[in-house]
C-alpha positions as CSV (number, residue, x, y, z in Angstrom):
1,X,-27.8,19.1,-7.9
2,X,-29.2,18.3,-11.4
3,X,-28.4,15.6,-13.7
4,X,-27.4,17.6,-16.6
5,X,-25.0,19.5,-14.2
6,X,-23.3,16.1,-12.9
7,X,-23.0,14.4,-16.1
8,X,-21.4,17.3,-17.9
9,X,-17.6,16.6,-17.7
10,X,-16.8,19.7,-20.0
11,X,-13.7,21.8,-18.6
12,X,-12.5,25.0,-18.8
13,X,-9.3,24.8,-19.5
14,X,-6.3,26.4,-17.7
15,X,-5.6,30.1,-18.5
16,X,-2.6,30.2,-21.3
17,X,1.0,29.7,-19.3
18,X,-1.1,28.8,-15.7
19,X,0.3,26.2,-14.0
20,X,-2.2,24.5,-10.9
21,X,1.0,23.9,-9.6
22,X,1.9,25.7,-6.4
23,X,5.8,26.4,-6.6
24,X,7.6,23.5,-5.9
25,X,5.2,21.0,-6.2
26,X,4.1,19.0,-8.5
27,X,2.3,15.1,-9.3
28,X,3.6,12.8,-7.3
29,X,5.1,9.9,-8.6
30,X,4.1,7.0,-6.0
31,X,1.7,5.0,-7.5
32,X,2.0,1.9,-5.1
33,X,-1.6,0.4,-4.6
34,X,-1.9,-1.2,-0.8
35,X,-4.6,-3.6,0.1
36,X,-7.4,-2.3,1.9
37,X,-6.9,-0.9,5.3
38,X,-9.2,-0.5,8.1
39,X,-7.0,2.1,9.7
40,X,-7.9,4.3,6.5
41,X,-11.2,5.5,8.6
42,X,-9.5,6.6,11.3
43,X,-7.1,8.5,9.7
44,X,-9.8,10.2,7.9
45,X,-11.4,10.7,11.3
46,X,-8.3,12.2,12.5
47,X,-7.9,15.0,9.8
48,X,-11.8,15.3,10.1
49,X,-11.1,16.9,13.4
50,X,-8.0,18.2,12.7
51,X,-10.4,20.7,10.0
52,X,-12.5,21.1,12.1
53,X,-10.7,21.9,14.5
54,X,-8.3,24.6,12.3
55,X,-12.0,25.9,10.2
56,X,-15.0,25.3,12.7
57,X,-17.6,22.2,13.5
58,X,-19.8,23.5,11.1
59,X,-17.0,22.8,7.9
60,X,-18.5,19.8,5.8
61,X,-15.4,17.8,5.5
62,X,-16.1,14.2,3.7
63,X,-14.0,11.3,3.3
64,X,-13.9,10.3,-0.9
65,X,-11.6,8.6,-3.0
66,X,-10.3,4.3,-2.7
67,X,-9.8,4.8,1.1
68,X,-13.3,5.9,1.8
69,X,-14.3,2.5,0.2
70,X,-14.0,-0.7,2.3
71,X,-12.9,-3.6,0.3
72,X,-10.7,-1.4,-2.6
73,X,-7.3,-1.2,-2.7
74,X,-5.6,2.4,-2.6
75,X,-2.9,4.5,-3.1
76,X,-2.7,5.0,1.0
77,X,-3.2,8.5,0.6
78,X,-6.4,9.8,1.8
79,X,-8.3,11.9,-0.3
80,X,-10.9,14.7,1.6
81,X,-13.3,17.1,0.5
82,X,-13.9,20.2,2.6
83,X,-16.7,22.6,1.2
84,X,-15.8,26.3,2.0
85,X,-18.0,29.6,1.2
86,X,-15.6,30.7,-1.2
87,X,-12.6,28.8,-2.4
88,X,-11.2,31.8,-3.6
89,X,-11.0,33.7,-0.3
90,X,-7.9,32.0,0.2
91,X,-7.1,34.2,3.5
92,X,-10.6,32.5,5.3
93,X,-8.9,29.0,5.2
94,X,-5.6,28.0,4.1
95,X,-3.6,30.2,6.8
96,X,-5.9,28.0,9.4
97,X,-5.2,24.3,7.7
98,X,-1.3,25.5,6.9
99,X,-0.9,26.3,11.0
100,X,-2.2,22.2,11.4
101,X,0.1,20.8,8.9
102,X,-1.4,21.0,5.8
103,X,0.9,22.9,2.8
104,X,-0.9,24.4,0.0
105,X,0.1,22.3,-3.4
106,X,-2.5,23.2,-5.6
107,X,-4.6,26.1,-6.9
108,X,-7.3,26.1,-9.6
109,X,-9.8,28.2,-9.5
110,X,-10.5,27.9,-13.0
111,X,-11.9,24.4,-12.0
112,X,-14.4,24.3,-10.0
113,X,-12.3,26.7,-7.5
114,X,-10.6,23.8,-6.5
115,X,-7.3,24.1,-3.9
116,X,-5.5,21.4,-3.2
117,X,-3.6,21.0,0.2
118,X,-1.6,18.0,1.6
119,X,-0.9,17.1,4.7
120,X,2.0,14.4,5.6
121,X,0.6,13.0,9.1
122,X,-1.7,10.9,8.0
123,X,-1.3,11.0,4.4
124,X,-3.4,13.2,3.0
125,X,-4.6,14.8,0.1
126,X,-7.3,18.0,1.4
127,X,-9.7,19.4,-2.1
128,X,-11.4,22.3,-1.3
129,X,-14.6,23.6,-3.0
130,X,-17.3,26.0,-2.9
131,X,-20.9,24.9,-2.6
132,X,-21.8,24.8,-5.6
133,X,-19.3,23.2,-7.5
134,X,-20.3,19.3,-9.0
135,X,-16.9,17.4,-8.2
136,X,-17.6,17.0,-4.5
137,X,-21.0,15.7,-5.4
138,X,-19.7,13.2,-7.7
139,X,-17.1,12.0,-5.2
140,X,-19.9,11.5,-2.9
141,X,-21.7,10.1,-5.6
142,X,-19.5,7.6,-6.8
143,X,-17.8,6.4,-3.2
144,X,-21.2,5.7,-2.3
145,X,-21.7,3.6,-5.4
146,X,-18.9,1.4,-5.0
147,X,-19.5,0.7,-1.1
148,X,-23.3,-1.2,-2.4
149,X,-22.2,-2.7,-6.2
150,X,-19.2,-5.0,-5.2
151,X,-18.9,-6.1,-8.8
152,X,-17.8,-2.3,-9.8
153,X,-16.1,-1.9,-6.6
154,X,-13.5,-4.8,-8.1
155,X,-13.9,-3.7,-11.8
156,X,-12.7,-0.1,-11.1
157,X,-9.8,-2.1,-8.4
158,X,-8.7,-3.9,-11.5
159,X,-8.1,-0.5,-13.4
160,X,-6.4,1.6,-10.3
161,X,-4.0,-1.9,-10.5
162,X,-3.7,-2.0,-14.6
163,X,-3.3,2.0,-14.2
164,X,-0.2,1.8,-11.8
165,X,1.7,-0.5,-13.3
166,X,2.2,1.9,-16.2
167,X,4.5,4.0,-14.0
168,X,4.7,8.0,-14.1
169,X,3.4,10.2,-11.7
170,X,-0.5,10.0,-10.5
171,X,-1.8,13.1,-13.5
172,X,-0.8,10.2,-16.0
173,X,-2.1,7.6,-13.5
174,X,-5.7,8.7,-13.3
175,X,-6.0,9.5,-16.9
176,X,-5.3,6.0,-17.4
177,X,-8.0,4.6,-15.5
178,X,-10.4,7.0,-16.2
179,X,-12.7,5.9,-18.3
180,X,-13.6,3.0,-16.6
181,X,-14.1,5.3,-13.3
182,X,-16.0,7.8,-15.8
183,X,-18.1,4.6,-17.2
184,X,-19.2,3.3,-13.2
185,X,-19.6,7.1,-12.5
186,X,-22.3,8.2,-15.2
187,X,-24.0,4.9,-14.5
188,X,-24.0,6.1,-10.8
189,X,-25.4,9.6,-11.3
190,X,-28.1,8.1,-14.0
191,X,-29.2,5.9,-10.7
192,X,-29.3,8.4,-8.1
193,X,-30.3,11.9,-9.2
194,X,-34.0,12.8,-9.6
């Protein structure tokens, strides 16, 4: 994927009166940072087979997000990216991840076509995409980033700290801490795409 594509954060925004919101769901409103935990990479193994097991071997599923990064505190929530053919085809994949656990919270297909399902047991919150949406590629991206440049790693740990102690629910979370994420990012993508 190109640079110009990745460092374009310009949005469409939601259609007028759409909610991403599946009925009765919404942000949550935990914002308690833990202290890194190794048992954060099974539990992504876990759900990686759990996928798998509900969508196919072949499923890319990737762990992203603080868990995915030893060293950085989280929310201990995991956050996974499964790639799908089409995001849209709701029918291919959300029936098979609902009959493992996983509840459908989220749906924006005007980002990205972007579904959002959590699952309780571990923790978990499941983004799926299409192949040729950016976000997953930035995830990847930036989780990688963090794992070599310790001294971002604790810069951006810093923020996700500052960020929670404001209170709220997480949409009012992450906007506070995103433009330091958004600064490490672009610096990220400048460094590793052709």
């Amino acid at each position: 994927m190109d640079r110009e594509r990745l460092l374009d954060f310009s949005e469409a925004p939601a259609p007028a009166g759409a909610s991403p919101w599946v009925e009765g769901f919404g942000p949550g409103t935990d914002l308690t940072i833990a202290e890194p935990d190794p048992r954060w990479a099974s539990d992504f193994e876990a759900l990686r087979a759990l996928i798998a097991g509900a969508l196919g071997p072949s499923v890319v599923v990737e762990h992203v997000g603080s868990t995915s990064v030893p060293g950085l505190p989280a929310k201990p929530i995991a956050d996974v990216d499964v790639i799908v053919p089409d995001p849209d085809d709701e029918a291919a994949y959300v029936p098979a991840l609902e009959a493992v656990g996983l509840v459908l919270a989220v749906r924006e297909p005007w980002w990205q076509g972007h579904r959002l399902l959590r699952c309780a047991d571990p923790r978990a919150n499941v983004h799926v995409f299409g192949p040729e949406a950016t976000e997953p590629v930035r995830h990847r991206i930036f989780r990688d980033w963090l794992r070599t440049h310790p001294d971002d790693r604790d810069r951006y740990a810093a923020a996700k700290l500052a960020a929670s102690a404001g209170g709220g629910h997480v949409m009012e979370y992450n906007a506070r801490k995103q433009d330091v994420l958004r600064e490490i990012l672009v610096r990220a993508i400048e460094a590793s795409a052709p």
